[in-house]
C-alpha positions as YAML, in Angstrom:
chain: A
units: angstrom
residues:
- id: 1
  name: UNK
  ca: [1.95, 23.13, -30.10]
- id: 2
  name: UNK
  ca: [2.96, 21.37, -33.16]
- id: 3
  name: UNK
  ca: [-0.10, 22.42, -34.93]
- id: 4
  name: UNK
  ca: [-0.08, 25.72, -34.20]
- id: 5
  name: UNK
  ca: [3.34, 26.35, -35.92]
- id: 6
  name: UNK
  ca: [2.14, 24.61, -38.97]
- id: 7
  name: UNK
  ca: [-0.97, 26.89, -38.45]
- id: 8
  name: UNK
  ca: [1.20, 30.25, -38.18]
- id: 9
  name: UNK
  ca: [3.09, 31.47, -41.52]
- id: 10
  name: UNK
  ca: [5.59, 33.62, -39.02]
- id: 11
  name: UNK
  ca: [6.73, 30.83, -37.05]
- id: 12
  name: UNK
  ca: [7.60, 28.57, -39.36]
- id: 13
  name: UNK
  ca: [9.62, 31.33, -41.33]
- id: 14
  name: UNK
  ca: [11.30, 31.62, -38.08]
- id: 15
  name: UNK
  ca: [12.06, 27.74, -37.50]
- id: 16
  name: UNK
  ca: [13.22, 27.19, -40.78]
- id: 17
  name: UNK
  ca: [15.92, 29.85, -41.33]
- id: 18
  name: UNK
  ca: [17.40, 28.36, -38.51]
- id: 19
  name: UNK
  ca: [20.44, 25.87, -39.41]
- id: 20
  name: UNK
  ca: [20.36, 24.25, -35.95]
- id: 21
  name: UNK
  ca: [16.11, 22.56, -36.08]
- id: 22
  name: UNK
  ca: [16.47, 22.41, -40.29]
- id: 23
  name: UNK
  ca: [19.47, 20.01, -39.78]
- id: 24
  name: UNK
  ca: [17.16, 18.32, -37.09]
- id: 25
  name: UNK
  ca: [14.92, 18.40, -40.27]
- id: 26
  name: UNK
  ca: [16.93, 16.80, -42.86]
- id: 27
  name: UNK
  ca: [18.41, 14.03, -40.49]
- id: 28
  name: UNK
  ca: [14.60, 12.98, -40.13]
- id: 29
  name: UNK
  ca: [14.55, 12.86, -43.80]
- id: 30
  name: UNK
  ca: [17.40, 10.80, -43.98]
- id: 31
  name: UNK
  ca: [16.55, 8.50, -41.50]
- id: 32
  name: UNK
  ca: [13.24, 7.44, -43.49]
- id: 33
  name: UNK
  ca: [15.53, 7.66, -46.72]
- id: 34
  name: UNK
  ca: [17.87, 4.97, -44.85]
- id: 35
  name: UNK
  ca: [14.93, 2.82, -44.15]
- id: 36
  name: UNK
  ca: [14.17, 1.88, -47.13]
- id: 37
  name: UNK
  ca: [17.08, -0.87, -46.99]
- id: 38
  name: UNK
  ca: [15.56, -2.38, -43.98]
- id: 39
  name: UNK
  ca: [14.42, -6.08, -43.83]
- id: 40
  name: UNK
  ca: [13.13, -6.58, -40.78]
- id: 41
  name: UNK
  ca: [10.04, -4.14, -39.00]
- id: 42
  name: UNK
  ca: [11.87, -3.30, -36.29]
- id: 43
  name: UNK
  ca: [14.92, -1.72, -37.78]
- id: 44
  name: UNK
  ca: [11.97, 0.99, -39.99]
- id: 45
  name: UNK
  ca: [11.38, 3.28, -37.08]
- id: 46
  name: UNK
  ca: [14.60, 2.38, -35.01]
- id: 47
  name: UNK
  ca: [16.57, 5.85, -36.53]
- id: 48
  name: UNK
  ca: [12.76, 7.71, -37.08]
- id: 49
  name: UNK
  ca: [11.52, 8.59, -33.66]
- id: 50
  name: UNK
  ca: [13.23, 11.59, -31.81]
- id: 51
  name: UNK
  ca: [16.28, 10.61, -29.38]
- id: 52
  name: UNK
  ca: [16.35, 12.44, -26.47]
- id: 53
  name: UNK
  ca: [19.24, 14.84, -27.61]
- id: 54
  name: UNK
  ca: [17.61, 15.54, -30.98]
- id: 55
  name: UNK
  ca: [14.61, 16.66, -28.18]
- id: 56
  name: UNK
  ca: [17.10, 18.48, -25.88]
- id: 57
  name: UNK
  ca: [18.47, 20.37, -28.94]
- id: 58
  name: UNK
  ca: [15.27, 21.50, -30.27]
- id: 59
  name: UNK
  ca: [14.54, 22.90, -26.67]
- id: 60
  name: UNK
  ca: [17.56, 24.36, -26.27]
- id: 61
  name: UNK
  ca: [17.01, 26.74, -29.83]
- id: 62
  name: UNK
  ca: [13.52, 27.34, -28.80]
- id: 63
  name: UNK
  ca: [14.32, 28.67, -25.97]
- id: 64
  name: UNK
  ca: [16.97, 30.92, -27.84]
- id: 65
  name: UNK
  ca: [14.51, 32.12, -30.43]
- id: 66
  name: UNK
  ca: [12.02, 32.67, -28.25]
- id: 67
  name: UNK
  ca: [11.33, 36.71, -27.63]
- id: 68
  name: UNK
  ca: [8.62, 37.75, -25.89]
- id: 69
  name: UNK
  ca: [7.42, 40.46, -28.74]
- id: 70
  name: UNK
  ca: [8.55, 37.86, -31.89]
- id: 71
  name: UNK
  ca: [6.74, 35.25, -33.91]
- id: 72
  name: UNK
  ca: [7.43, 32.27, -31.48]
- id: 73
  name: UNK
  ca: [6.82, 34.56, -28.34]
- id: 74
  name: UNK
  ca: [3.21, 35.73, -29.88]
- id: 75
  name: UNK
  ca: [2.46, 32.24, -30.35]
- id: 76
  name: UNK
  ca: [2.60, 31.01, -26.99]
- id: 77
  name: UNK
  ca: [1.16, 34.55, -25.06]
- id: 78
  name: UNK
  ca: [-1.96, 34.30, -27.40]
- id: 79
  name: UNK
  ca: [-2.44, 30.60, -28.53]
- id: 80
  name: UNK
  ca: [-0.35, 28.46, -26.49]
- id: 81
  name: UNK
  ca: [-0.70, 29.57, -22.59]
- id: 82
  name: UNK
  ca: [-4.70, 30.51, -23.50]
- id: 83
  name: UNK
  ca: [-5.27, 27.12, -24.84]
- id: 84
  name: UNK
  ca: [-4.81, 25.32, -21.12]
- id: 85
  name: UNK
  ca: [-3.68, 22.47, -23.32]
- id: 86
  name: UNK
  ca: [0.02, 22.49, -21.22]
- id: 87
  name: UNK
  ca: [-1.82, 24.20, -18.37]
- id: 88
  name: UNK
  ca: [0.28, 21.88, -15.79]
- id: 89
  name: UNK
  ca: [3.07, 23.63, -16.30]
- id: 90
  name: UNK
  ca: [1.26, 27.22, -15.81]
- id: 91
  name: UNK
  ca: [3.98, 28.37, -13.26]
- id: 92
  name: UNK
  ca: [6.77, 27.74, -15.12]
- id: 93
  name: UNK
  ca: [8.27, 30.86, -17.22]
- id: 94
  name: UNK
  ca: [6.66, 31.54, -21.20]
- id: 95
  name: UNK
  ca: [9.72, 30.64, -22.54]
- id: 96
  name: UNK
  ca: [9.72, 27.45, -20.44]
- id: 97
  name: UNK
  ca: [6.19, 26.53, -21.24]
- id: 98
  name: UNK
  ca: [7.20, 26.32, -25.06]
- id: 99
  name: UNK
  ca: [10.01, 24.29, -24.52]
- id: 100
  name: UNK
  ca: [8.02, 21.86, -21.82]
- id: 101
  name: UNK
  ca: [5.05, 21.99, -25.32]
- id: 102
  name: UNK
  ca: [7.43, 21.00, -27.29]
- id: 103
  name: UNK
  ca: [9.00, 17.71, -25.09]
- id: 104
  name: UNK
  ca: [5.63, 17.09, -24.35]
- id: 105
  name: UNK
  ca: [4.47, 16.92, -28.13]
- id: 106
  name: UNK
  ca: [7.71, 14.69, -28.89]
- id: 107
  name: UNK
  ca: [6.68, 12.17, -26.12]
- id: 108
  name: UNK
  ca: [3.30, 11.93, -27.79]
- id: 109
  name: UNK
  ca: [4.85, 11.83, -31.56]
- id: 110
  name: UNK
  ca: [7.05, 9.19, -30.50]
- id: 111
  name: UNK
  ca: [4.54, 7.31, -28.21]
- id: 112
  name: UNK
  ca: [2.03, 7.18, -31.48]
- id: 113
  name: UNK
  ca: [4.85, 5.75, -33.81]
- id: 114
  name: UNK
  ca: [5.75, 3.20, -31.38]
- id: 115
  name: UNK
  ca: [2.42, 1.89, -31.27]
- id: 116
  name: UNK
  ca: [0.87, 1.75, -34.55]
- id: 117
  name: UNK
  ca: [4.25, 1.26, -36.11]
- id: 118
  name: UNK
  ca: [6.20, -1.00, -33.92]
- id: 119
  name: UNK
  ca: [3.53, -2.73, -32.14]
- id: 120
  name: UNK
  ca: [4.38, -1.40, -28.18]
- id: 121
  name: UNK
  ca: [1.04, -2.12, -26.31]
- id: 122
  name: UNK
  ca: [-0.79, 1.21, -24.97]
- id: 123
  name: UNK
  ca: [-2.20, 1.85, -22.04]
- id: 124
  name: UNK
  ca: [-5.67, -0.28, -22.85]
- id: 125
  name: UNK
  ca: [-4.14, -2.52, -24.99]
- id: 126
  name: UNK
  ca: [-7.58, -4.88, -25.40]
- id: 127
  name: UNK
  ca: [-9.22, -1.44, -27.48]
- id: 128
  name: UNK
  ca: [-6.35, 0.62, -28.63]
- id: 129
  name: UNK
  ca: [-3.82, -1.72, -29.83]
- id: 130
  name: UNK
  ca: [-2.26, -1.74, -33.28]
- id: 131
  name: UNK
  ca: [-3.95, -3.40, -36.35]
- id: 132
  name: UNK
  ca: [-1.69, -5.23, -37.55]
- id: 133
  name: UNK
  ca: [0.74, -8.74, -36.64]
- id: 134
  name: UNK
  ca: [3.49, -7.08, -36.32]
- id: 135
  name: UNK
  ca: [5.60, -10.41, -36.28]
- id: 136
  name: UNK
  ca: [4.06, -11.77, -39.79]
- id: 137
  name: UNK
  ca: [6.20, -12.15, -42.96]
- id: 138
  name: UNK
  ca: [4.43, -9.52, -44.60]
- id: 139
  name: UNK
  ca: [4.24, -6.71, -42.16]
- id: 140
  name: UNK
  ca: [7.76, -5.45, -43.08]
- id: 141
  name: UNK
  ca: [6.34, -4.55, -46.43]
- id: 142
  name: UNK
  ca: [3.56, -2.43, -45.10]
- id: 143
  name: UNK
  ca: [6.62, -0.60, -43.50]
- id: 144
  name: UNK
  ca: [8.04, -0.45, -46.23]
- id: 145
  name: UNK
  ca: [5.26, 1.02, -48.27]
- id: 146
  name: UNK
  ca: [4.52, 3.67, -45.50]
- id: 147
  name: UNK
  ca: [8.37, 4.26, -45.69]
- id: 148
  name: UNK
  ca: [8.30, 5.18, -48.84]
- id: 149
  name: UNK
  ca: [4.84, 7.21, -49.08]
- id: 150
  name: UNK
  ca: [6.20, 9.54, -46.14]
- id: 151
  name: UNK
  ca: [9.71, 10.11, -48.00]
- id: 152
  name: UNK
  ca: [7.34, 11.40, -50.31]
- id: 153
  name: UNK
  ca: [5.67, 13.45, -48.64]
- id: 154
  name: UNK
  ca: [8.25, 15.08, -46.43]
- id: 155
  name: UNK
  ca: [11.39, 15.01, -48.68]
- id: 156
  name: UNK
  ca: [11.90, 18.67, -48.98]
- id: 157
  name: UNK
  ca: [10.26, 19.73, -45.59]
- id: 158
  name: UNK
  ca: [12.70, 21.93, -43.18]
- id: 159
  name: UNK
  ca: [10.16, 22.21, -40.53]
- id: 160
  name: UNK
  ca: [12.02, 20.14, -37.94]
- id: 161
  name: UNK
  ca: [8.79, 17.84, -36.81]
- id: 162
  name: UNK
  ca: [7.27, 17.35, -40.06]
- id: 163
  name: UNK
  ca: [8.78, 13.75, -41.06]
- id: 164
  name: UNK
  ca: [8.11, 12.43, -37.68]
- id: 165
  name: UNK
  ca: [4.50, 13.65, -37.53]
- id: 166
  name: UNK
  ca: [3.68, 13.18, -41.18]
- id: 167
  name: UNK
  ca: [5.03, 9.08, -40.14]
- id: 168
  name: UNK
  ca: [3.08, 9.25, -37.20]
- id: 169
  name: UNK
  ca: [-0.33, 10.34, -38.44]
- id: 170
  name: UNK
  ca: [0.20, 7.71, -41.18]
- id: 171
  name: UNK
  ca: [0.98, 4.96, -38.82]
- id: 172
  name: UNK
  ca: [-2.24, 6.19, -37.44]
- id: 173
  name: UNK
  ca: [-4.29, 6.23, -40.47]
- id: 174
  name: UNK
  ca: [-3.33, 2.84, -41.90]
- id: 175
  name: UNK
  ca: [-3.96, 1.51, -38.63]
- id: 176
  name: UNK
  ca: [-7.93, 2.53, -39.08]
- id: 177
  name: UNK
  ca: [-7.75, 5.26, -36.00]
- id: 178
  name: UNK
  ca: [-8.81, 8.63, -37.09]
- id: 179
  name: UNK
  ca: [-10.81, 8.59, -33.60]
- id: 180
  name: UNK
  ca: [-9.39, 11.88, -32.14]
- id: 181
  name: UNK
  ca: [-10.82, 13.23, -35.33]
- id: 182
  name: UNK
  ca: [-14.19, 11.64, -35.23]
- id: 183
  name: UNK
  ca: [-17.34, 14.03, -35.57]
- id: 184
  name: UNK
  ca: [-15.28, 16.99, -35.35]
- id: 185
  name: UNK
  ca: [-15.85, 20.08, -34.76]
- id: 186
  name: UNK
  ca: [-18.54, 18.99, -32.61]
- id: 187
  name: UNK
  ca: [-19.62, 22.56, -31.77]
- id: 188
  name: UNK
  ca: [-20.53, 23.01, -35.65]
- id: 189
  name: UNK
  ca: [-21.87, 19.34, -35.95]
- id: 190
  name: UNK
  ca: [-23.11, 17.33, -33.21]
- id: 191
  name: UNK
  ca: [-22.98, 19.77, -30.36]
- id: 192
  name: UNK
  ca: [-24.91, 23.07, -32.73]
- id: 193
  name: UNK
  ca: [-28.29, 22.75, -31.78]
- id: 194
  name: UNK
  ca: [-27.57, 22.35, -27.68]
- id: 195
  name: UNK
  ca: [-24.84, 25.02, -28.09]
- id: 196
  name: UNK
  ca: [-27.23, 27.43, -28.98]
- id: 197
  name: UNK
  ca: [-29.19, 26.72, -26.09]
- id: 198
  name: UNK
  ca: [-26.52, 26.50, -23.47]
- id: 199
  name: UNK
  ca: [-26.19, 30.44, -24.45]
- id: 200
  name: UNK
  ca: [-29.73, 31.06, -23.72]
- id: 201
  name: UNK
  ca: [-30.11, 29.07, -20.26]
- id: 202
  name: UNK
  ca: [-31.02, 30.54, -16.70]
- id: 203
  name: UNK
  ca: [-28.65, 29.28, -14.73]
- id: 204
  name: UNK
  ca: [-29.95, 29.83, -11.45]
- id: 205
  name: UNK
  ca: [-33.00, 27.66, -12.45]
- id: 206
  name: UNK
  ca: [-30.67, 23.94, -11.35]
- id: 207
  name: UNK
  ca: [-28.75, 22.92, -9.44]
- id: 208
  name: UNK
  ca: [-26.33, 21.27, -11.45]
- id: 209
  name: UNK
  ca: [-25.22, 22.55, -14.87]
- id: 210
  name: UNK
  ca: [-25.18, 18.94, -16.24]
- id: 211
  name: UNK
  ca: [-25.91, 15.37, -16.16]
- id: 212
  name: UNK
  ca: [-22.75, 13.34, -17.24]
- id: 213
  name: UNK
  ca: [-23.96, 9.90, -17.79]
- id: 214
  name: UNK
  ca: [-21.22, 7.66, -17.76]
- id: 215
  name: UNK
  ca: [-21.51, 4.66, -20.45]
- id: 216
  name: UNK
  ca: [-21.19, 1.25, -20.76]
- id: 217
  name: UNK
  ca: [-19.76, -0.33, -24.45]
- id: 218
  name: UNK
  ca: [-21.48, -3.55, -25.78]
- id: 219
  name: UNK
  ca: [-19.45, -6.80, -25.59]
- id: 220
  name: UNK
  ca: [-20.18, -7.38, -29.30]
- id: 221
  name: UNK
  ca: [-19.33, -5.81, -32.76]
- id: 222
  name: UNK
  ca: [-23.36, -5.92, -33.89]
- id: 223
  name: UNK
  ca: [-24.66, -4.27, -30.90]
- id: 224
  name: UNK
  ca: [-25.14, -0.42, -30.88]
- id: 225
  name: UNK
  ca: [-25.76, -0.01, -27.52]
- id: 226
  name: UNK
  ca: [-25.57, -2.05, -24.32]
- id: 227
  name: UNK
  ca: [-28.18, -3.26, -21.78]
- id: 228
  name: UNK
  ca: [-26.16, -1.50, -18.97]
- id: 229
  name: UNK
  ca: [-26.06, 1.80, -21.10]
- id: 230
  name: UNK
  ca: [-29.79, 1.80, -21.68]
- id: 231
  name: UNK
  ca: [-30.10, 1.72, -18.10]
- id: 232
  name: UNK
  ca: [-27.92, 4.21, -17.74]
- id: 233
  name: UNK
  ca: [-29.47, 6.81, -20.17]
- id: 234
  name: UNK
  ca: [-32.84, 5.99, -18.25]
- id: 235
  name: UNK
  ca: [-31.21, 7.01, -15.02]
- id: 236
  name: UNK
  ca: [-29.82, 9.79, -16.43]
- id: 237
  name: UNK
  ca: [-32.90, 11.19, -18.32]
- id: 238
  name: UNK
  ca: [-34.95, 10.64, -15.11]
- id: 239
  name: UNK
  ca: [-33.16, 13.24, -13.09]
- id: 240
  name: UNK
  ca: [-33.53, 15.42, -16.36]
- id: 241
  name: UNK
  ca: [-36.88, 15.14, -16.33]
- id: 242
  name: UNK
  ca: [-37.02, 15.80, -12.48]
- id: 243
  name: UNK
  ca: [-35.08, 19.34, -13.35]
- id: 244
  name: UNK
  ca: [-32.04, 18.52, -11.68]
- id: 245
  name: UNK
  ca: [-29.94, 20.27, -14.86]
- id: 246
  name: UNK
  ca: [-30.78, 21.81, -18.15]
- id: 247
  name: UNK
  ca: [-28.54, 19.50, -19.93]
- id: 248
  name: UNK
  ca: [-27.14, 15.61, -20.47]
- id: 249
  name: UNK
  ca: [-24.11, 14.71, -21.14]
- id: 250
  name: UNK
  ca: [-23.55, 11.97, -22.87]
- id: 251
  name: UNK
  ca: [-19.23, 10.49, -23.49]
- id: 252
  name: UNK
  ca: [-17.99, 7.80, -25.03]
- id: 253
  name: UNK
  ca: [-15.85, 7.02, -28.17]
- id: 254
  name: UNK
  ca: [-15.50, 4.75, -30.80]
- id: 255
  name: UNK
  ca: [-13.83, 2.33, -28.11]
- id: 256
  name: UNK
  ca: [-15.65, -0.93, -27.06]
- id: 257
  name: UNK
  ca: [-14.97, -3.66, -28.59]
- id: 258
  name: UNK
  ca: [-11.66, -3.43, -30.34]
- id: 259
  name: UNK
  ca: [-12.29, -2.01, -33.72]
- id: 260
  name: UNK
  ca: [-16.47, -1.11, -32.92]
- id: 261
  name: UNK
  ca: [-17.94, 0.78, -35.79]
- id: 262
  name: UNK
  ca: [-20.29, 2.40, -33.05]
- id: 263
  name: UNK
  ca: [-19.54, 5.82, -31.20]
- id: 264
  name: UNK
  ca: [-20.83, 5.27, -27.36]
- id: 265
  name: UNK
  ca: [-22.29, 9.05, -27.15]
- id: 266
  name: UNK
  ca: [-23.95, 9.10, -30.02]
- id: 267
  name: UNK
  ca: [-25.68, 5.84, -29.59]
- id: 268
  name: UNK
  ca: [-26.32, 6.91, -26.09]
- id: 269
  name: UNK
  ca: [-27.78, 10.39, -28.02]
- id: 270
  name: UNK
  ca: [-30.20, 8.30, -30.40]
- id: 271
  name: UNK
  ca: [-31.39, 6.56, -27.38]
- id: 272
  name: UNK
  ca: [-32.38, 9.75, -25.58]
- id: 273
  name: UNK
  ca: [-34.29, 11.11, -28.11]
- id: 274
  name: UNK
  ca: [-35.57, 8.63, -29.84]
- id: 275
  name: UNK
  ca: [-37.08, 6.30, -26.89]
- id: 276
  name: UNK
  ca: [-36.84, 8.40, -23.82]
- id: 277
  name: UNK
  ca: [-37.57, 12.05, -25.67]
- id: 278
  name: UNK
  ca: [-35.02, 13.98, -24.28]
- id: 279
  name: UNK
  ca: [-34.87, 17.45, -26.61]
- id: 280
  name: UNK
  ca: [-31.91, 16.30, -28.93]
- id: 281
  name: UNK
  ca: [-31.21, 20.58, -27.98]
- id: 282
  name: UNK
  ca: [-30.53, 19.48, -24.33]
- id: 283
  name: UNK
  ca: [-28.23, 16.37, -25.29]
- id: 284
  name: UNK
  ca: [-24.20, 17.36, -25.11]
- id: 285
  name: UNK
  ca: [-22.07, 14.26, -26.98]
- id: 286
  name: UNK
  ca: [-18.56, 14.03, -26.01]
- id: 287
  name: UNK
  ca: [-17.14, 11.35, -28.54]
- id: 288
  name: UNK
  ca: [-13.62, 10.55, -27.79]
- id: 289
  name: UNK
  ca: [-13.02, 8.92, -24.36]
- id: 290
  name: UNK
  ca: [-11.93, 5.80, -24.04]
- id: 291
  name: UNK
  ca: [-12.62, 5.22, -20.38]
- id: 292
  name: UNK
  ca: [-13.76, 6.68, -17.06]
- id: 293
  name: UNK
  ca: [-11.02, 8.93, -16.03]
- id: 294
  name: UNK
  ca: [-11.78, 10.49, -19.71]
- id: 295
  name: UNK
  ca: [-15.16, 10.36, -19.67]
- id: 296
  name: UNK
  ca: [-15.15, 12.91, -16.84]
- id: 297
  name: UNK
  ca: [-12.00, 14.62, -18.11]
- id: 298
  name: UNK
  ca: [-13.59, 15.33, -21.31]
- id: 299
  name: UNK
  ca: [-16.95, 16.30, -20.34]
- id: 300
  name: UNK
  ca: [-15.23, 18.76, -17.90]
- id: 301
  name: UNK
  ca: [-13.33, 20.33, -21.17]
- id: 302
  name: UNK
  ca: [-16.50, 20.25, -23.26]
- id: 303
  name: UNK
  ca: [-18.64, 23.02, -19.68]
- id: 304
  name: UNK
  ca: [-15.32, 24.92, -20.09]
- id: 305
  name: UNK
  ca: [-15.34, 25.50, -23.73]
- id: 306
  name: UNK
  ca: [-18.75, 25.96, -23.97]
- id: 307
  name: UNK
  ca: [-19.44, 28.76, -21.06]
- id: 308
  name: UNK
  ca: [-21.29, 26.53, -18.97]
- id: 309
  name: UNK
  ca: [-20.88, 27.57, -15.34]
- id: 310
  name: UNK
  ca: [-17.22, 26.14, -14.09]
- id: 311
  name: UNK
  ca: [-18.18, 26.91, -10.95]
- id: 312
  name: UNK
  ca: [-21.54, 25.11, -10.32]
- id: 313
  name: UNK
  ca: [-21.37, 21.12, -9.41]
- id: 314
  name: UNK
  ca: [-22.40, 18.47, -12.43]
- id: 315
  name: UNK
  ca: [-24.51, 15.52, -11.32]
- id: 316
  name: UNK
  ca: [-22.58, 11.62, -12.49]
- id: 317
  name: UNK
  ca: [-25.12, 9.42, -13.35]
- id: 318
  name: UNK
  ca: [-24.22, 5.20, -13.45]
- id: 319
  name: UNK
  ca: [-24.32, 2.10, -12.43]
- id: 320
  name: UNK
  ca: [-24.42, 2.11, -8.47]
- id: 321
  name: UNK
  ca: [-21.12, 0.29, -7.89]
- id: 322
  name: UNK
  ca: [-19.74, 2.67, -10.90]
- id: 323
  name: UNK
  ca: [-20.64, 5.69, -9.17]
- id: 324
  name: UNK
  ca: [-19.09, 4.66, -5.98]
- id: 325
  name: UNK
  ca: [-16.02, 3.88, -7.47]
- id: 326
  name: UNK
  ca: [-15.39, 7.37, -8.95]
- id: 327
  name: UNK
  ca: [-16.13, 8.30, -5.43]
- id: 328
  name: UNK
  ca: [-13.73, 6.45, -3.72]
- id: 329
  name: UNK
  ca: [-10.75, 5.27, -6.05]
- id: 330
  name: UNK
  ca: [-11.27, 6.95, -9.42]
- id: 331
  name: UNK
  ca: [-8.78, 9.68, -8.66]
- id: 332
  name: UNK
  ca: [-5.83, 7.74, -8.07]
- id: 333
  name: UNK
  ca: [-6.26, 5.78, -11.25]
- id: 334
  name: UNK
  ca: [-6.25, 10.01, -12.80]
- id: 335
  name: UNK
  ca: [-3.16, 10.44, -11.16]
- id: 336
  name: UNK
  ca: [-1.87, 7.44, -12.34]
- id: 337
  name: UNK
  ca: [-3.00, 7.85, -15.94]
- id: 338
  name: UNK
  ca: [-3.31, 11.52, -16.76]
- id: 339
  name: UNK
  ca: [-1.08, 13.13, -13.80]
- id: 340
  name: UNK
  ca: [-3.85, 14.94, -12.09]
- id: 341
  name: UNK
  ca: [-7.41, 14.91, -11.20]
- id: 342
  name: UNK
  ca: [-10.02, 16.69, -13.70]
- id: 343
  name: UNK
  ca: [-12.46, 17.03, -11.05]
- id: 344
  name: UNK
  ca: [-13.50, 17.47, -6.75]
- id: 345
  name: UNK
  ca: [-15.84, 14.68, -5.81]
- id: 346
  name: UNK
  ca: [-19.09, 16.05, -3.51]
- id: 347
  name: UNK
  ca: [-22.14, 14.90, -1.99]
- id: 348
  name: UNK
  ca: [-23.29, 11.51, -3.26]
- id: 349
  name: UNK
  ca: [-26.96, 12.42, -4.75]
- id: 350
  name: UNK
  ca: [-28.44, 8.76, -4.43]
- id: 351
  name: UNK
  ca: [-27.42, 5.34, -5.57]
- id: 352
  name: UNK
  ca: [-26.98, 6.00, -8.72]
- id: 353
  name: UNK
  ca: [-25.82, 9.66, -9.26]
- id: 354
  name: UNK
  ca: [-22.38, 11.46, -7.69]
- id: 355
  name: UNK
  ca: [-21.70, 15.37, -7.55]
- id: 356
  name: UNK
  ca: [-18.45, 16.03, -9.06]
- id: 357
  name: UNK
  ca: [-17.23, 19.62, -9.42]
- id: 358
  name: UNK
  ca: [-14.67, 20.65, -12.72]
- id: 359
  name: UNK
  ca: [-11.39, 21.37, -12.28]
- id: 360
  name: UNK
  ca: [-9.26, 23.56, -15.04]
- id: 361
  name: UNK
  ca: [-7.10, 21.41, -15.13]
- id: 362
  name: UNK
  ca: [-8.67, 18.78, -17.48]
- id: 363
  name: UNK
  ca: [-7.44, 21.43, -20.10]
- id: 364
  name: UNK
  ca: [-4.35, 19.72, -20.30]
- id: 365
  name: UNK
  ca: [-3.84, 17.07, -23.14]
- id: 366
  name: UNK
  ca: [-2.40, 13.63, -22.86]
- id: 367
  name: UNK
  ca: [0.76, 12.93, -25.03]
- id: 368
  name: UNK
  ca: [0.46, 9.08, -24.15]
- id: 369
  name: UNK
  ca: [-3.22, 8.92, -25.59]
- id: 370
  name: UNK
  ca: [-3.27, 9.60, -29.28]
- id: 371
  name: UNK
  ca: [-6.75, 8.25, -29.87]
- id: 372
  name: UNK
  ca: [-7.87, 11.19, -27.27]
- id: 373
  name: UNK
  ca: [-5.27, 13.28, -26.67]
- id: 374
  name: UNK
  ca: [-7.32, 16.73, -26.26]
...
C-alpha cells in the first residue's frame, strides 16, 4: 500500500495537505532529529517506530479521506483490492481494506526496524537474523550514522510514512538484505524466456500445470548446491521428462546458510539445464522463499500471475519424508506462520511427488517477513 502512494502523484497531494498525517510526518522527523543525542542502541529507534495511536490516527483520517470516486478511493478499487496483496480481508468494506493496508504495512515497517535495527530475532532467526552485535561498543555508532543519513534524507518529507520506511529500508540495506529485491522483475529477467512459452502451451496436453520441486540449501558457504537438491532436481526432471507438466518450478532464495551468496532456484535452474537438459524455456525460478510454507506460497503466486491454469493441480516433487510432511502437517505450520493455507493437498502421486492444488489466497503478503514479504 505504501508503495503505491509514493507511486501515485494524486494521493500523496491528498495525504500531505492534510494537517492531521503531516504532523504524524514531522513528529517522525523529530524523533530521528532527537536521536542523535542517544548513547546507547536501544534508545535510537525507541521514539522511531509507529505507536499504536500514531497507527490508530492514521486509520482514523484514512478512513475520512477516503471517497469512493477520489484519489485515495481510485487507489484501492484499481490497485489495491486487484492486487490480492490484503486479499484476507476481501469481505471487509473498501474503505476498511485501506485502513486494514495500512495497519498491516505499519506492522511490517515496524517489524523490519526492530530487527535489523534493534536486534529482535525473526521468525528463522539461524538465516534471517541481523548482521550486526548489537551489544558491542561500536554498534551505537552505526546507529548513529544511519541516524543521521535518514535525517537527511527525510528532513523535509510530509508524507506521513516516509521517515519510518526510508529508516527501515536502510536498516535493511546496511544489514546486506536486499533479498526481496533479488533478480527482480523476474518476468523481464529470469522468468522471459519460459513466460513466453507458458502463453503458447496446450493445456489439456498434462495433467498438472507444474512441477514445484521443493529444495534443499547446502550446509556450507562454498557449496552451490546440495546433494539432497541434486536429487531433488533429478526427481523432478524425471516426471518432466515422463510429460507429467509442461513446466518446473524451481523456489528457493538467497537463504541457506546465514549470509549464502547462492540463490537456491537458480542453482537448482543451472542444474537442470546444464546436467539434466531440461529446456531453460520450461524452467520457472521463484527466488525469494525462505522455507517450505513459502516455497509453495510463492510458486502458487508466480501460476497466478503468470496465467497458468489456477484451476488444474501442480505436482510437489521432494524428498519422500518431505513430501509427506506437506501432506500431513505442513498446513498448520501455514496457519501458524502466514495465517492461512496457500494451497489443498490431493492424491499423493508416488514416494516422492504430492498433488497440491493453489489457493488465491497466497496473494496475500506477509508483514512479519521482510526478506519475502510478496
Amino acid at each position: 500500500m505504501l508503495n503505491l502512494v509514493q507511486l501515485s502523484p494524486q494521493v500523496k497531494r491528498l495525504l500531505i495537505n492534510d494537517p492531521e498525517l503531516t504532523k504524524v510526518a514531522s513528529d517522525k522527523v523529530e524523533a530521528i532529529k532527537a536521536s542523535l543525542d542517544c548513547k546507547d542502541a536501544a534508545c535510537y529507534t525507541s521514539q522511531l517506530k509507529f505507536t499504536n495511536e500514531e497507527i490508530k490516527i492514521v486509520g482514523n483520517r484514512l478512513a475520512q479521506l477516503y471517497k469512493s470516486n477520489n484519489a485515495l478511493g481510485l487507489l484501492v478499487k484499481n490497485d489495491l483490492i486487484p492486487s490480492g496483496a490484503y486479499i484476507l480481508n476481501k469481505n471487509l468494506s473498501p474503505q476498511q481494506q485501506l485502513v486494514k493496508a495500512w495497519e498491516q504495512d505499519a506492522e511490517g515497517v515496524n517489524y523490519a526496524i526492530s530487527v535489523y535495527a534493534d536486534g529482535k530475532k525473526p521468525l528463522y532467526a539461524d538465516i534471517d537474523s541481523i548482521s550486526f552485535n548489537v551489544k558491542a561498543k561500536a554498534y551505537p555508532a552505526v546507529l548513529f550514522d544511519a541516524a543521521s543519513v535518514a535525517l537527511s534524507e527525510c528532513k523535509g518529507s510530509k508524507l506521513f510514512f516516509e521517515p519510518v520506511l526510508t529508516y527501515a529500508l536502510q536498516a535493511m540495506e546496511i544489514n546486506g538484505r536486499h533479498d526481496a529485491a533479488n533478480f527482480e522483475p523476474l518476468s523481464a529477467g529470469l522468468n522471459k524466456v519460459a513466460l513466453q512459452n507458458i502463453k503458447q502451451t496446450n493445456w489439456s496436453k498434462y495433467k498438472y500445470s507444474a512441477i514445484l520441486i521443493l529444495g534443499a540449501g547446502p550446509g556450507d558457504l562454498l557449496t552451490s548446491i546440495s546433494a539432497t537438491g541434486m536429487l531433488r532436481c533429478r526427481m523432478g526432471a524425471a516426471r518432466y521428462f515422463a510429460g507429467l507438466a509442461p513446466f518446473i518450478i524451481v523456489s528457493g532464495g538467497m537463504a541457506h546458510p546465514y549470509k549464502t551468496k547462492y540463490c537456491e532456484a537458480v542453482e537448482m535452474k543451472k542444474f537442470l539445464v546444464e546436467n539434466l537438459h531440461v529446456p531453460a524455456k520450461a524452467v520457472i525460478v521463484e527466488t525469494q522463499a525462505r522455507h517450505t510454507t513459502t516455497n509453495v506460497r510463492n510458486a502458487v503466486r508466480l501460476i497466478y500471475h503468470y496465467g497458468m491454469p489456477f484451476n488444474k493441480a501442480f505436482a510437489t516433487v521432494s524428498s519422500k519424508s518431505h513430501v509427506e510432511s506437506v501432506a500431513a502437517s505442513m498446513a498448520e505450520r501455514c496457519i501458524k506462520e502466514l495465517k492461512y493455507v496457500p494451497y489443498k493437498v490431493g492424491n499423493r502421486i508416488d514416494d516422492n511427488a504430492l498433488e497440491l492444488y493453489p489457493l488465491v489466497d497466497a496473494l496475500q503478503i506477509n508483514p512479519i517477513e521482510p526478506l519475502d514479504p510478496r
